[in-house]
C-alpha positions in Angstrom: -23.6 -0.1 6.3 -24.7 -3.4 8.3 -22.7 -2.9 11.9 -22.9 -6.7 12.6 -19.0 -7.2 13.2 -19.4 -4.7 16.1 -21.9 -7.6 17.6 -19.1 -9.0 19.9 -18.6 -5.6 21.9 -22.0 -6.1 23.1 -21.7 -9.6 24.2 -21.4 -9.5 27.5 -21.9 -5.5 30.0 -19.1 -2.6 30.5 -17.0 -1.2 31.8 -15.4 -0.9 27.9 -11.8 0.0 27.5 -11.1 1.1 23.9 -8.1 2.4 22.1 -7.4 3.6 18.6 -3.5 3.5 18.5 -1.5 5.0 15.3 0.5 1.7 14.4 1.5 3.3 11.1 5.4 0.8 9.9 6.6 3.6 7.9 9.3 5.0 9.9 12.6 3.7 10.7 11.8 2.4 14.1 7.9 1.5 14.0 8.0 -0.9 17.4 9.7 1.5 19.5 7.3 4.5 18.3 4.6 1.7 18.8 5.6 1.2 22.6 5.9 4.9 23.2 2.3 5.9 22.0 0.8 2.7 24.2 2.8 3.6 27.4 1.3 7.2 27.1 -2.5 5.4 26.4 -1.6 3.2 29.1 -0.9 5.8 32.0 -4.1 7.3 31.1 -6.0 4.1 31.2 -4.7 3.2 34.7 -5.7 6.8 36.0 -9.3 6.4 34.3 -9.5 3.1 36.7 -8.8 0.0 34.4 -7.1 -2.3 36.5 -3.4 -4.0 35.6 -5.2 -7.5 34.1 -6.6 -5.3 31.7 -4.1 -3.5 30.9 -1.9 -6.4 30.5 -4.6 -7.7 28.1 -4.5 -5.0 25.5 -0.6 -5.0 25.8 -0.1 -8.3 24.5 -2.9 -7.2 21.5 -1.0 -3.8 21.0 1.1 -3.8 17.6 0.0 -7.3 16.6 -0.7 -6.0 13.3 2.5 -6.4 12.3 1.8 -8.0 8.9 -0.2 -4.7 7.8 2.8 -2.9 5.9 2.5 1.3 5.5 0.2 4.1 7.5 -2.8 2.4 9.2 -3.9 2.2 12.8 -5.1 0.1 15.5 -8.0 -0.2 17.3 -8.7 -2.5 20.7 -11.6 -3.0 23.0 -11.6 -5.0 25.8 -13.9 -5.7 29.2 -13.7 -7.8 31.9 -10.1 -9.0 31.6 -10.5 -10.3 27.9 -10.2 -8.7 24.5 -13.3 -8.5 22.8 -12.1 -7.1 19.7 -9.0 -6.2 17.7 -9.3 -4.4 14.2 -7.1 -2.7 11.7 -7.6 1.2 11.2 -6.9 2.2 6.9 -5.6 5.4 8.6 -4.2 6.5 11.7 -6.3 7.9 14.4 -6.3 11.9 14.6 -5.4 11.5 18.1 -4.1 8.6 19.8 -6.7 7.5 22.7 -7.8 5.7 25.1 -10.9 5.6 26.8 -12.2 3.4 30.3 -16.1 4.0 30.5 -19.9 2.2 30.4 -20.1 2.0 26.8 -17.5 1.2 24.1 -16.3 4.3 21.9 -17.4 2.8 18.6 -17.9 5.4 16.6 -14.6 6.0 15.5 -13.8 3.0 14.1 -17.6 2.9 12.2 -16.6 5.9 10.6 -13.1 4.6 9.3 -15.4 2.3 7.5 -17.7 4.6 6.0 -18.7 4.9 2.9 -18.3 0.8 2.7 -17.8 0.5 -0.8 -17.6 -3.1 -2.2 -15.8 -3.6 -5.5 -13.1 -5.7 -7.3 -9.5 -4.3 -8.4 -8.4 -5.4 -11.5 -4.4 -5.4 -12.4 -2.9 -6.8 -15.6 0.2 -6.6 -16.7 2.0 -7.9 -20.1 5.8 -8.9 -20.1 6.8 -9.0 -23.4 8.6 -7.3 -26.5 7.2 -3.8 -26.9 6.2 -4.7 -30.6 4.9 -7.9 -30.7 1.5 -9.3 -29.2 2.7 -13.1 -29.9 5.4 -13.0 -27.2 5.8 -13.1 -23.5 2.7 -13.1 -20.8 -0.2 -11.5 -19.4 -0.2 -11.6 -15.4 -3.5 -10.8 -14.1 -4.4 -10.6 -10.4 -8.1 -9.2 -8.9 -9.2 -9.0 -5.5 -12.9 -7.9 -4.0 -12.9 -5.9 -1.4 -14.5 -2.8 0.6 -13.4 0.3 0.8 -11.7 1.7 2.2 -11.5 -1.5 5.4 -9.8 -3.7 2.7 -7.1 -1.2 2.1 -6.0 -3.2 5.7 -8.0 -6.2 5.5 -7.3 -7.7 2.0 -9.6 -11.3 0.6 -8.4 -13.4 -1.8 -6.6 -12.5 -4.9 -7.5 -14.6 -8.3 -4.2 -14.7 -9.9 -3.7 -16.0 -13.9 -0.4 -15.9 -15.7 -1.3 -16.7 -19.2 0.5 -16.7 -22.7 -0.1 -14.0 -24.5 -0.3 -15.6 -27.7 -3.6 -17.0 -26.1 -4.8 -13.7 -24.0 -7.6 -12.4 -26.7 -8.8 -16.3 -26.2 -8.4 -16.7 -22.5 -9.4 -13.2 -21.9 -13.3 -14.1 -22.2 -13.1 -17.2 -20.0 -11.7 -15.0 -17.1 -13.6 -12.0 -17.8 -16.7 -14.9 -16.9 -14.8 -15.5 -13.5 -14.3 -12.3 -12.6 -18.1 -11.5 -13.3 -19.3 -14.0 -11.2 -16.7 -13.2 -8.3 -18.5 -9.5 -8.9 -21.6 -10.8 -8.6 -20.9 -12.3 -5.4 -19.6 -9.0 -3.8 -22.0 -7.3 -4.9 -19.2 -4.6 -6.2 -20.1 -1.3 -7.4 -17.6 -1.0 -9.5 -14.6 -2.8 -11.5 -11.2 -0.5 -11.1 -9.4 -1.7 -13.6 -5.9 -0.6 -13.9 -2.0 -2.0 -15.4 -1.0 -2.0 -19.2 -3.0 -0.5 -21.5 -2.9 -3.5 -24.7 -3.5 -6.2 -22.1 -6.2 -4.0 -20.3 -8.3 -3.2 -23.3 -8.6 -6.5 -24.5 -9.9 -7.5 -21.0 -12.1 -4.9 -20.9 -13.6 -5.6 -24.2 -14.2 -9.1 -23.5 -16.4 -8.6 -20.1 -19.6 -9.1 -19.7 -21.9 -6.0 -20.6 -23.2 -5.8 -17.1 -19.2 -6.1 -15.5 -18.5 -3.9 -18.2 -20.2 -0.6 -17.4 -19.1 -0.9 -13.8 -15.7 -0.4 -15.8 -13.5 2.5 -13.6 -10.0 2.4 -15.8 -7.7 3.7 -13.8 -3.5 5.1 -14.5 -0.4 5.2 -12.2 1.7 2.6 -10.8 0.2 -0.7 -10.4 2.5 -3.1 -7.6 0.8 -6.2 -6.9 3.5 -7.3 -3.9 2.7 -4.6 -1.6 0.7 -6.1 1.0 -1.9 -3.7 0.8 -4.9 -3.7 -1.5 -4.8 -4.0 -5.2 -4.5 -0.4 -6.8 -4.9 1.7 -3.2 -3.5 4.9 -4.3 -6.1 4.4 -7.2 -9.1 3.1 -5.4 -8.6 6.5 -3.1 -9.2 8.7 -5.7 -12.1 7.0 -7.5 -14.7 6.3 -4.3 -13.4 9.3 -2.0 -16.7 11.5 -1.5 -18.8 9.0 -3.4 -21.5 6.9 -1.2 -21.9 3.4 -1.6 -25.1 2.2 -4.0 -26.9 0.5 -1.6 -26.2 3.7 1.0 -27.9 6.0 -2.0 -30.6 3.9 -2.4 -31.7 4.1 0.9 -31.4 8.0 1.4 -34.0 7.9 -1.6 -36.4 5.9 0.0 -36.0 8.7 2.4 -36.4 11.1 0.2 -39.7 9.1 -0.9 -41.2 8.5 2.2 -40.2 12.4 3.7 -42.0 13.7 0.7 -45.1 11.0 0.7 -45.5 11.0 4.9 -44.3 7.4 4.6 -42.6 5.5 8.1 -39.4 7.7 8.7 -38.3 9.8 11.5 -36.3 13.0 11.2 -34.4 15.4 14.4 -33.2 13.9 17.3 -36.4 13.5 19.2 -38.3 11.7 16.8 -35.2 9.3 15.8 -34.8 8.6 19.5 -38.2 8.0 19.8 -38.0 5.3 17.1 -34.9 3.7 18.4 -36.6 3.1 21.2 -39.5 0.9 19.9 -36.8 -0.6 17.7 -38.4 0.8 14.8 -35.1 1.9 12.6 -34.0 0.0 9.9 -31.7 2.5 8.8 -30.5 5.4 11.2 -29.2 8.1 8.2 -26.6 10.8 10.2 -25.0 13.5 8.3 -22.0 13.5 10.2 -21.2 11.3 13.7 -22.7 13.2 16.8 -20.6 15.7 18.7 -18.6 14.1 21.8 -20.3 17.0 23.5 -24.0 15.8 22.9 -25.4 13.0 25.6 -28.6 11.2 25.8 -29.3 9.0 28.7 -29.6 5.3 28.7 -30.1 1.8 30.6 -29.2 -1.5 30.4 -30.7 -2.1 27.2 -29.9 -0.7 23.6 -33.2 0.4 23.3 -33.2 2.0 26.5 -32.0 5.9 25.6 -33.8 8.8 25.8 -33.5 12.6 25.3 -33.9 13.3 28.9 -33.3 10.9 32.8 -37.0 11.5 33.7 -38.1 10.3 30.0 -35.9 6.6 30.9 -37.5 6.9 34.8 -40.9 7.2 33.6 -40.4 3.6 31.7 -39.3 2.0 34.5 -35.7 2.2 34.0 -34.0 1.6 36.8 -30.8 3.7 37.3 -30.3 5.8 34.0 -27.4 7.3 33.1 -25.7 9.4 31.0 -23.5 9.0 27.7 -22.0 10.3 24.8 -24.7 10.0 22.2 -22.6 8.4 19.5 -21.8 5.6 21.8 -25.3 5.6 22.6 -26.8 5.5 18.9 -24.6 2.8 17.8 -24.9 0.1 20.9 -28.8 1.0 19.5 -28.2 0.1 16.0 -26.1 -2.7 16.9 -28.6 -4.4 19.1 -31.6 -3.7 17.0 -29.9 -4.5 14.1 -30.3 -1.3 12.4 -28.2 -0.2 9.4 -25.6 3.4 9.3 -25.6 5.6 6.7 -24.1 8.7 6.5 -25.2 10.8 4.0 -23.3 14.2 3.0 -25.3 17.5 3.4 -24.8 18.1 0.2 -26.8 15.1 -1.2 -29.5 15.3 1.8 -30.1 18.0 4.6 -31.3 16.4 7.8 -33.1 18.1 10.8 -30.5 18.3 13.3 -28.6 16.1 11.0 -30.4 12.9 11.8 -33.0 10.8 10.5 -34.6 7.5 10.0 -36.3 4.7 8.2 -38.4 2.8 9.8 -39.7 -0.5 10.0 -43.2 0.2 10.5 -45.3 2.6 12.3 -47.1 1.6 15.4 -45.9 3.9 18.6 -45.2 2.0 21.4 -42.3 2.3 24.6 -39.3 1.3 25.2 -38.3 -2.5 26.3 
């Protein structure tokens, strides 16, 4: 996954608030569980050392997402006395927390994107008598998305109400639109889901390529939910699968591990890369322990395994930091790709690894 939307927490130095807040609306008195959760966040805050402009800051952001019906979450950073960024969470946090430090805590909400699967949902629905296919209408609505961030975050629905004396006709027009909205998200696959006349003669009337992305799909199929076409569905069909452009970089790992090609495996050597701003694509099998540091500088190619390794650069002042926070402000500012790959589709040394860009040795800027 490309990490550019987390550009903006880089803009400008730390100190970094950031909170991930559960701002779920499905109990009977959301705003007031809401205000409860923040004051506890916010007492930590103030004891952690962020001062009451900032504070005030993040209030006025906290629970904003009030359009966002259902079980989500909320997460805000903010430096310097201004809010730097406010996104939607598809789930709660684990924990509700708040952190005041050097570096933002990013990781969390890079892994509540993962695996970033784009697609489009598909819903069609016929209103008619149950034994005629001259009467009534088709409804059909489609939205592109990824998931699981548009489960929060949904684009722009196409929506077509159509006769259904005309639907076999009409059917291949819009199975043309939807194609070339497909094309444009690149989607991996078409979930397709609603009444099963209507959504056969769709499906038969797609192009071959839009057809074999095909993922039918049963269950209820509300289109006035605010949340994304299909959720409940789309859960079940991407949950443990990794995104095609994801798989075809971890084989190009594979390739290049098994050919000596320019990749980096272990901490060490990954660092090492990082560094030089070698890494197109940093691979992790799971996000860094909060227990595992590396130290770094001003830079986000300044981090290193050890303070004398940053000293011996010329690094003025090194310090220490949780290495997740580390690896992403890296990625971020090198514009490096994530992917994290499952164990069981590819075992990593210490679970990280690497493709590079090329592979000249150098130091760090």
């Amino acid at each position: 996954m490309r990490l550019s939307f987390l550009e903006p927490l880089y803009a400008e130095p730390g100190p970094y608030v950031s909170v991930y807040l559960d701002t779920s609306r499905n109990t009977e008195h959301p705003e007031r569980a809401i205000a409860l959760r923040w004051r506890r966040l916010r007492e930590s805050l103030s004891r952690q050392g962020a001062d009451r402009g900032l504070l005030n800051v993040l209030e006025e952001a906290v629970g904003s997402d009030t359009e966002v019906p259902g079980v989500h979450g909320q997460t805000l950073f903010a430096a310097h006395g201004t809010l730097v960024l406010n996104g939607e969470l598809p789930w709660p946090p684990e924990h509700d927390s708040a952190r005041y430090g050097t570096l933002p805590e990013a990781m969390p909400l890079v892994t509540q994107h993962v695996p970033e699967i784009p697609y489009m949902a598909v819903v069609v629905h016929y209103g008619g008598l149950p034994t005629a296919e001259t009467h009534g209408w088709v409804t059909l609505e489609a939205e592109t998305g990824t998931w699981p961030a548009s489960t929060v975050t949904s684009g722009e629905r196409l929506h077509r109400r159509v006769p259904v004396a005309t639907w076999h006709r009409t059917a291949l027009g819009l199975g043309h639109r939807l194609d070339e909205r497909a094309r444009r998200a690149h989607a991996d696959a078409v979930v397709v889901g609603g009444d099963e006349w209507a959504c056969n003669v769709l499906v038969r009337r797609l192009p071959h390529t839009l057809r074999g992305k095909v993922v039918r799909v049963a269950g209820p199929t509300p289109t006035d939910t605010g949340r994304a076409l299909l959720e409940p569905q789309l859960d079940g069909v991407f949950r443990g699968r990794m995104a095609a452009h994801d798989r075809e970089l971890v084989n190009v790992f594979i390739g290049r591990r098994a050919l000596a090609g320019p990749m980096a495996e272990g901490l060490a050597a990954t660092v090492a890369a990082l560094q030089r701003g070698q890494v197109s694509a940093l691979l992790l099998n799971r996000p860094p322990e909060s227990s595992l540091r590396l130290w770094v500088g001003s830079r986000p190619t300044q981090l290193a395994l050890s303070e004398a390794e940053l000293t011996s650069f010329g690094v003025p002042a090194p310090r220490e930091e949780r290495a997740d926070e580390a690896l992403v402000r890296a990625l971020v500012g090198t514009g490096a790709e994530l992917v994290v790959v499952p164990e069981g589709e590819l075992m990593l040394q210490e679970g990280v690894g690497a493709l590079l860009r090329y592979a000249d040795a150098g130091t760090p800027s």
